[in-house]
VODREN-180338 format. One record per residue (C-alpha): residue in three letters; chain; x, z, y negated. Coordinates in nm, 2 decimals, decimal comma. Layout:
REC/ALA/A/X/Z/Y
...
end
This chain:
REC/UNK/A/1,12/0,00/-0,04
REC/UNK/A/0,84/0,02/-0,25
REC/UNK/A/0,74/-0,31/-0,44
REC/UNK/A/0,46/-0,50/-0,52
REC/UNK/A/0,34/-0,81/-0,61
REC/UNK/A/0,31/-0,99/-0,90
REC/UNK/A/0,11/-1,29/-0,93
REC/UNK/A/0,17/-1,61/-1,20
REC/UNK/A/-0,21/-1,69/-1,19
REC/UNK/A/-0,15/-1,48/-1,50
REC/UNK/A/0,05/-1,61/-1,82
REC/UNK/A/0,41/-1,48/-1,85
REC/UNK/A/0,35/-1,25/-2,10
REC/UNK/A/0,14/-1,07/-1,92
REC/UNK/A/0,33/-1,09/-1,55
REC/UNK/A/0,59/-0,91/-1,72
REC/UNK/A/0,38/-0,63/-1,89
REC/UNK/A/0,26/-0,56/-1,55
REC/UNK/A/0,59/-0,57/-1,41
REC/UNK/A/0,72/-0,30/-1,67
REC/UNK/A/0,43/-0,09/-1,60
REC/UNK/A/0,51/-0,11/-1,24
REC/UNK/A/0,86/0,03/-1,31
REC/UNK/A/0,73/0,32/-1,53
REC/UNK/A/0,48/0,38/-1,24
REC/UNK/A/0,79/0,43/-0,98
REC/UNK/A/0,77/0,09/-0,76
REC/UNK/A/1,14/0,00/-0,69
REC/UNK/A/1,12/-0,40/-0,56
REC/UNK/A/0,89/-0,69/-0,79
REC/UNK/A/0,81/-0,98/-0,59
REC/UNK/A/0,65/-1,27/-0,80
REC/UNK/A/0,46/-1,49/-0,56
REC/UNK/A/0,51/-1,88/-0,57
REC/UNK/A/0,27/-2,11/-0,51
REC/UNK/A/0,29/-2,48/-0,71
REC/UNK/A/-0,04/-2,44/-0,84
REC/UNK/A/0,03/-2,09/-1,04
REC/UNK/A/0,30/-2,09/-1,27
REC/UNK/A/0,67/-2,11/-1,20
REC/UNK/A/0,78/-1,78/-1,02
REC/UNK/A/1,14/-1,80/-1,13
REC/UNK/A/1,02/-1,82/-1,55
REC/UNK/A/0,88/-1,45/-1,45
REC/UNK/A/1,19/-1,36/-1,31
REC/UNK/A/1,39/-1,45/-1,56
REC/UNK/A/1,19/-1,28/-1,84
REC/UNK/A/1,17/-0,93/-1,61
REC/UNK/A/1,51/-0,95/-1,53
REC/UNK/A/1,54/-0,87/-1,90
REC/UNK/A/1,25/-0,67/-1,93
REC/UNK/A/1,34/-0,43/-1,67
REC/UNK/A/1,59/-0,21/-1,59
REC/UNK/A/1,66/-0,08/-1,24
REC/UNK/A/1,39/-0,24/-1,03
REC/UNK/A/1,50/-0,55/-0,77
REC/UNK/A/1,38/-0,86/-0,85
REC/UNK/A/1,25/-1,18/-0,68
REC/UNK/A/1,00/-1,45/-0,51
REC/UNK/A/0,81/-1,31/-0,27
REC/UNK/A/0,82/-1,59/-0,18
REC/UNK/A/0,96/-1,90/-0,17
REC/UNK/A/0,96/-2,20/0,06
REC/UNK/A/1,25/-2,45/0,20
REC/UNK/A/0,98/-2,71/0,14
REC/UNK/A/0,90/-2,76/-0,23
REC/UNK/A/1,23/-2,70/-0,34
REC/UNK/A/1,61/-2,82/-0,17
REC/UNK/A/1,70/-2,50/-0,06
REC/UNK/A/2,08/-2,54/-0,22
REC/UNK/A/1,84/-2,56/-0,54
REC/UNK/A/1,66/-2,25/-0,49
REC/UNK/A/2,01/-2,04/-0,36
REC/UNK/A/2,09/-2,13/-0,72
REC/UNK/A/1,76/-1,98/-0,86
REC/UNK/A/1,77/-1,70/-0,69
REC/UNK/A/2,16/-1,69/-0,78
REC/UNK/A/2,04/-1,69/-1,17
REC/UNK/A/1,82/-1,44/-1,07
REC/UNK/A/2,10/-1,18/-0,97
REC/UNK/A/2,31/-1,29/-1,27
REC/UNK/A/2,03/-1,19/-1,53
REC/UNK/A/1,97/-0,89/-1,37
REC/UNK/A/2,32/-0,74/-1,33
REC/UNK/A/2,28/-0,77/-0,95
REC/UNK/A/1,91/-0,68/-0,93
REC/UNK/A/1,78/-1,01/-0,70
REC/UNK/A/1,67/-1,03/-0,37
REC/UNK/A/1,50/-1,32/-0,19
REC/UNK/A/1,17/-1,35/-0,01
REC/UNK/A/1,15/-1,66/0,20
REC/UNK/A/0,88/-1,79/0,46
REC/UNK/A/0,74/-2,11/0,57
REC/UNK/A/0,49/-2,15/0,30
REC/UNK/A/0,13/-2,15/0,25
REC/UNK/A/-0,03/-2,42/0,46
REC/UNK/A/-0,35/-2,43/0,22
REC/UNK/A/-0,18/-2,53/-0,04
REC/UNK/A/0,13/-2,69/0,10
REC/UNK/A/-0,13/-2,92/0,24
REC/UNK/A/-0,19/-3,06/-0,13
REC/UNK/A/0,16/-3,17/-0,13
REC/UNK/A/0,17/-3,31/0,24
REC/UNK/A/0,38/-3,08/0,35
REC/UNK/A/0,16/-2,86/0,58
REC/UNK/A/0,31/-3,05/0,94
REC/UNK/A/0,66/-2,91/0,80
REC/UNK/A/0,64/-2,52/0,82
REC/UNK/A/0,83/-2,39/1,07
REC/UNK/A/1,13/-2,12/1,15
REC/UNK/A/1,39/-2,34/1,16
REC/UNK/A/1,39/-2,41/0,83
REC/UNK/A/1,36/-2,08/0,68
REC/UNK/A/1,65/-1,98/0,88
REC/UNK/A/1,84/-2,30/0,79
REC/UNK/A/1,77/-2,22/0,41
REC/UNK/A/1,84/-1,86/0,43
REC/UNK/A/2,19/-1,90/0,60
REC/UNK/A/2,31/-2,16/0,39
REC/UNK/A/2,24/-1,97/0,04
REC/UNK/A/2,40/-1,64/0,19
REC/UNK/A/2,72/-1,92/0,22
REC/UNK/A/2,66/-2,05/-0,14
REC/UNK/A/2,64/-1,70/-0,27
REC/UNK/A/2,97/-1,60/-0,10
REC/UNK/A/3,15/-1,91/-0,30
REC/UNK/A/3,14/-2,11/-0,01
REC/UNK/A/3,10/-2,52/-0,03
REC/UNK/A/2,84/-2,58/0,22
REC/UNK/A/2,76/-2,92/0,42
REC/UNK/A/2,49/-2,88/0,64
REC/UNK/A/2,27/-3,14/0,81
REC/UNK/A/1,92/-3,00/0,99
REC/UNK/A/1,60/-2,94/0,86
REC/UNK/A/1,80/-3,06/0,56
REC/UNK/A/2,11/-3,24/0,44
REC/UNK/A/2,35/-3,13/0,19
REC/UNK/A/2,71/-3,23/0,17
REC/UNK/A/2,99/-3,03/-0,01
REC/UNK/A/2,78/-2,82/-0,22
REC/UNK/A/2,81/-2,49/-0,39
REC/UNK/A/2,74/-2,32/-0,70
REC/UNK/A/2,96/-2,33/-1,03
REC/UNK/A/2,92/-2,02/-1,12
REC/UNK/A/3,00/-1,63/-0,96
REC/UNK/A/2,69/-1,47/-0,79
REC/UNK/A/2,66/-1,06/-0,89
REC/UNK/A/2,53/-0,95/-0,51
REC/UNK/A/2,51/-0,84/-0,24
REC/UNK/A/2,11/-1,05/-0,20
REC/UNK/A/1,93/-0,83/0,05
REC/UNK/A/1,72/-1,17/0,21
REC/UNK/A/1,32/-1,08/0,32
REC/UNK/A/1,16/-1,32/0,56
REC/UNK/A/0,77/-1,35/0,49
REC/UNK/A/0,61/-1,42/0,82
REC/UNK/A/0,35/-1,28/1,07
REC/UNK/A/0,43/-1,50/1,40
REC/UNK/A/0,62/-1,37/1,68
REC/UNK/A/0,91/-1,59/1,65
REC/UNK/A/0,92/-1,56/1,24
REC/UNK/A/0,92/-1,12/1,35
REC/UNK/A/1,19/-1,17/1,58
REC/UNK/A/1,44/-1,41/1,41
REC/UNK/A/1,41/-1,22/1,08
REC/UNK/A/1,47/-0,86/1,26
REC/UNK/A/1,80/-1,05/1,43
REC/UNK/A/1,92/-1,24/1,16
REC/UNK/A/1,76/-1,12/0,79
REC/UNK/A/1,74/-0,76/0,55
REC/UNK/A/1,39/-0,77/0,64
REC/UNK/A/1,06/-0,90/0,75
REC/UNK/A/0,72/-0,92/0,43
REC/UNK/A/0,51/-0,88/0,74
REC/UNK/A/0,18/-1,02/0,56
REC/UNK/A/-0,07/-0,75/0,70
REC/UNK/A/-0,28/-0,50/0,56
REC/UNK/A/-0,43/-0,36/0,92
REC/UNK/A/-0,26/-0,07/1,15
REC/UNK/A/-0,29/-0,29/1,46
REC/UNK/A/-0,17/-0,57/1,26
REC/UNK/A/0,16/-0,36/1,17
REC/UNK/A/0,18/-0,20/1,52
REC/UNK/A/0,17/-0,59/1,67
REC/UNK/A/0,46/-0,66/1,47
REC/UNK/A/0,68/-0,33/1,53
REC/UNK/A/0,64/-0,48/1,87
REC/UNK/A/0,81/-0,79/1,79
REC/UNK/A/1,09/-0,65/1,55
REC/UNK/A/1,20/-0,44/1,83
REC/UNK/A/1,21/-0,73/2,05
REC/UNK/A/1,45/-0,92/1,76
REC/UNK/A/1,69/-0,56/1,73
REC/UNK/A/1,79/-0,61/2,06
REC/UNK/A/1,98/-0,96/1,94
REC/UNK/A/2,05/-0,84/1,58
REC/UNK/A/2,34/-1,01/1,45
REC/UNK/A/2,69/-0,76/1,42
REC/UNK/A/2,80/-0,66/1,07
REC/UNK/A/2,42/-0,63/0,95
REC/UNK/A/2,26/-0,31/0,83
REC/UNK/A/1,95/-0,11/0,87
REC/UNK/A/1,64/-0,35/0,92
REC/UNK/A/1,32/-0,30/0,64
REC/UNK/A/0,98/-0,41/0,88
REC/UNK/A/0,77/-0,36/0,51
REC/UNK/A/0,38/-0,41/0,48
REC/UNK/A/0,32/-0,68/0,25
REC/UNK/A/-0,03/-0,55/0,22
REC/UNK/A/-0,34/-0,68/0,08
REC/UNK/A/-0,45/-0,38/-0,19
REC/UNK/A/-0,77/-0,34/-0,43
REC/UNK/A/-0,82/0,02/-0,56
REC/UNK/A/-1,04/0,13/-0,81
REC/UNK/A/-1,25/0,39/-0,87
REC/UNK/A/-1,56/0,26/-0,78
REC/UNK/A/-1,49/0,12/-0,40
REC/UNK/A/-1,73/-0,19/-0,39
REC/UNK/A/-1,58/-0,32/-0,71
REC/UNK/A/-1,24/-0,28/-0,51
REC/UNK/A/-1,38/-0,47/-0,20
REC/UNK/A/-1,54/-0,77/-0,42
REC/UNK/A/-1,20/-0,81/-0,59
REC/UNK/A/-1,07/-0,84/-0,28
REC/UNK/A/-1,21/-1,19/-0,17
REC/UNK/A/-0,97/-1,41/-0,32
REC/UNK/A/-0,67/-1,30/-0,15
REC/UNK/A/-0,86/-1,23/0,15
REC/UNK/A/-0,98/-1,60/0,19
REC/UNK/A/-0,61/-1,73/0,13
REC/UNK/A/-0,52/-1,50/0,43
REC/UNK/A/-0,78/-1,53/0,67
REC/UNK/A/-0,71/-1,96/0,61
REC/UNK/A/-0,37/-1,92/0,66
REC/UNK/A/-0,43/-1,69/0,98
REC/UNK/A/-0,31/-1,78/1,32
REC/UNK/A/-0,56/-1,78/1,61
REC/UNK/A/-0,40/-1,48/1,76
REC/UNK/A/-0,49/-1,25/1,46
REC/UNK/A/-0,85/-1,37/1,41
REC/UNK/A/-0,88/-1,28/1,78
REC/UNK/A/-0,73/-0,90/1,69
REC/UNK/A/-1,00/-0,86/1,46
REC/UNK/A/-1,24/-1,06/1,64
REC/UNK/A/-1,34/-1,27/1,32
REC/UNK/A/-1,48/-1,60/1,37
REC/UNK/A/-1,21/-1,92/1,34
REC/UNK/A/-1,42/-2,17/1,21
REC/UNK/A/-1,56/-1,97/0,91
REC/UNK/A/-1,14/-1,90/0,88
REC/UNK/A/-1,11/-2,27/0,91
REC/UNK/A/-1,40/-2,38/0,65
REC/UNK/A/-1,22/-2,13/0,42
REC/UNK/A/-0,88/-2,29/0,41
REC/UNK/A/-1,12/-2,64/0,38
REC/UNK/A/-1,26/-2,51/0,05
REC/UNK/A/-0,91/-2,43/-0,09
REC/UNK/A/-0,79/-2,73/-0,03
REC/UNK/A/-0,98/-2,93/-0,17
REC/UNK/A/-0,99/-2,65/-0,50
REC/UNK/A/-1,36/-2,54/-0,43
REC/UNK/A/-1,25/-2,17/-0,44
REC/UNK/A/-1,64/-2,05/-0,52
REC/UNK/A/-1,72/-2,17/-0,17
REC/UNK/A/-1,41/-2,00/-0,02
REC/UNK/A/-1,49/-1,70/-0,15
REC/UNK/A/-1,81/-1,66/-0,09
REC/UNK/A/-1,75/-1,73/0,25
REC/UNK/A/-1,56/-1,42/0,31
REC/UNK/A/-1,68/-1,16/0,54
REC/UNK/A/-1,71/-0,75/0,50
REC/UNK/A/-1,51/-0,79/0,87
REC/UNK/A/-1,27/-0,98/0,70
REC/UNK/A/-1,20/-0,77/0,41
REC/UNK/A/-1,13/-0,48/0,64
REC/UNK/A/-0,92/-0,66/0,85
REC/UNK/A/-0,72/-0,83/0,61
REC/UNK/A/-0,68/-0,58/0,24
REC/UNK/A/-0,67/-0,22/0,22
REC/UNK/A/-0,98/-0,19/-0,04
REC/UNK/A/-1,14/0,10/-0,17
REC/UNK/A/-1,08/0,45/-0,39
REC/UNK/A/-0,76/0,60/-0,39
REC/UNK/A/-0,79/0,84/-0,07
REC/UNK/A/-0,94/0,57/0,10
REC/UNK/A/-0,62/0,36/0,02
REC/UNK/A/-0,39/0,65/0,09
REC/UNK/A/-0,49/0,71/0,44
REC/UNK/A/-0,50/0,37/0,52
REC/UNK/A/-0,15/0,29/0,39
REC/UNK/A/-0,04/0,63/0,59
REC/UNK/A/-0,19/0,45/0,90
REC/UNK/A/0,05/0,13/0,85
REC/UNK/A/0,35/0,34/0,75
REC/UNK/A/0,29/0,50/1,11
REC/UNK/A/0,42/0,15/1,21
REC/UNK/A/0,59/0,00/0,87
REC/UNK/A/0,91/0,11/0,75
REC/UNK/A/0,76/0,05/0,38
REC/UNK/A/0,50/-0,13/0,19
REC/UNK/A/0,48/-0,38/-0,09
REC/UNK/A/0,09/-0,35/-0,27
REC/UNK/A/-0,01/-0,75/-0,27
REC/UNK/A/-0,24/-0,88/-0,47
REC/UNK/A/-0,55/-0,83/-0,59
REC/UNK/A/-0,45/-0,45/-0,67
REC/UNK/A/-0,77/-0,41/-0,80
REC/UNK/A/-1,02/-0,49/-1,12
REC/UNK/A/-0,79/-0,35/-1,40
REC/UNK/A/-0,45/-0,47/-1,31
REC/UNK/A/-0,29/-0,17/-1,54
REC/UNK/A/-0,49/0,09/-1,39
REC/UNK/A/-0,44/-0,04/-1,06
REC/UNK/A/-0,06/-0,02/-1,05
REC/UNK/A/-0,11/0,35/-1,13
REC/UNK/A/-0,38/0,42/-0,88
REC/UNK/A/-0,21/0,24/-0,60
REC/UNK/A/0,13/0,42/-0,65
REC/UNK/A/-0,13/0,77/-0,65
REC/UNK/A/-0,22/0,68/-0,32
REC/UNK/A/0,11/0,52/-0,20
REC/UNK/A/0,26/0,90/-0,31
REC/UNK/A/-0,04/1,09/-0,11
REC/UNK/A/0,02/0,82/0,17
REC/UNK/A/0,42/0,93/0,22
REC/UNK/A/0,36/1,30/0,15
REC/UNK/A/0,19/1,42/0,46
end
């Protein structure tokens, strides 16, 4: 795979220009990130589905939280039918900066990302589903036939997230931009091989990596801080510690998003944070880090920023993503 990110902050319109140029530019997978406070990920979708033409669609991605996960088997279910078979799903836990806006922060956990994962796989296979865990639903299923198969991407970067996607999902959107980062989770996916589950086929461990390119490499690295701060707040202990950057400036960061003050977050980004948490810089600096997390990545999707002119960026960060693979 080769995908990238596309991000609602922008107006539809413009989502899916970007998304048609990153066709013509040779990505192969659009993810359109969903948070509440952008704007609706599945409106994207549905306008690139028609947009497009051979490129998978889908969030990338989505909580069990904000929406009843029978609900968003169906979204992603209208997804494939627009797109003549084109969906695929990327589910995780959530943001906890933002999910903490909604009070649902204490709820992230594996369990129900597998929960909601399993039980739209049922729904998508025609099944009638009564489930009661993480959530209840009784007797459902869609009316309507789902074009498929729905390759299903877990978005995670704990151990147990790593491991229960490589044993039960398509893949893992391992949210890291670093080479020990990437080499820390081949680690775990090989743990979670061992217990794959029978009848599944070849596992996708992809980078879902931080990128800003540009020509001019400090431009690339200011662009950066945005995505950077929502990283670093959502970071677990364990990965500040791998980069050795400071918790409590990661923890006043995710303060200052959650309360909206995102001048303060970003400001309060670090050089050590932007080298440990986007790959930022001109195009051969991007290209030979990219080639350093594909010595441990099966493939990459380029996250947001992508640099200071979106258009140009998508072009320069499939340049380096083609210098990256060709050595």
């Amino acid at each position: 795979m080769f995908g990238i990110e596309l991000t609602p902050e922008h107006p539809i319109d413009r989502v899916v220009d970007l998304g048609t140029t990153a066709e013509a530019a040779g990505y192969d997978t659009l993810f359109v990130s969903s948070h509440y406070n952008n704007r609706s990920p599945f409106a994207a979708l549905s306008r690139l589905a028609a947009a497009t033409d051979e490129v998978r669609l889908g969030p990338g991605v989505v909580n069990p939280l904000e929406r009843h996960p029978v609900t968003l088997a169906g979204e992603v279910a209208t997804v494939a039918e627009a797109s003549d078979g084109r969906a695929v799903f990327g589910i995780g836990p959530g943001d906890p900066s933002t999910l903490g806006n909604l009070g649902l922060a204490d709820d992230r956990g594996l369990r129900s990302v597998l929960e909601a994962f399993k039980v739209a796989q049922k729904l998508w296979d025609g099944e009638r589903v009564t489930h009661d865990g993480t959530f209840e639903a009784t007797d459902a299923g869609l009316n309507f036939d789902v074009p498929g198969p729905i390759p299903t991407y877990v978005g995670g970067e704990g151990p147990h997230m790593c491991k229960m996607a490589a044993k039960h999902a398509d893949g893992l959107l391992f949210n890291g931009s670093h080479p020990a980062d990437l080499r820390w989770a081949r680690e775990q996916v090989e743990d979670g091989l061992t217990d794959r589950l029978d009848g599944l086929g070849a596992f996708d461990l992809a980078a879902y990596a931080s990128v800003s390119v540009a020509a001019d490499a400090e431009v690339a690295r200011d662009v950066a801080r945005p995505p950077v701060a929502f990283i670093a707040a959502g970071a677990a202990p364990p990965v500040l510690a791998r980069h050795d950057l400071d918790a409590d400036r990661a923890a006043e960061i995710g303060d200052a998003i959650g309360t909206g003050d995102f001048e303060t977050a970003f400001d309060l980004v670090t050089p050590a944070m932007i080298d440990a948490f986007c790959i930022a810089g001109t195009v051969d600096t991007v290209a030979d880090r990219l080639a350093a997390v594909l010595d441990h990545a099966d493939s990459v999707v380029v996250g947001s920023p992508l640099g200071p002119d979106l258009d140009e960026a998508i072009d320069l960060a499939a340049t380096a993503h083609a210098r990256a693979t060709d050595r």
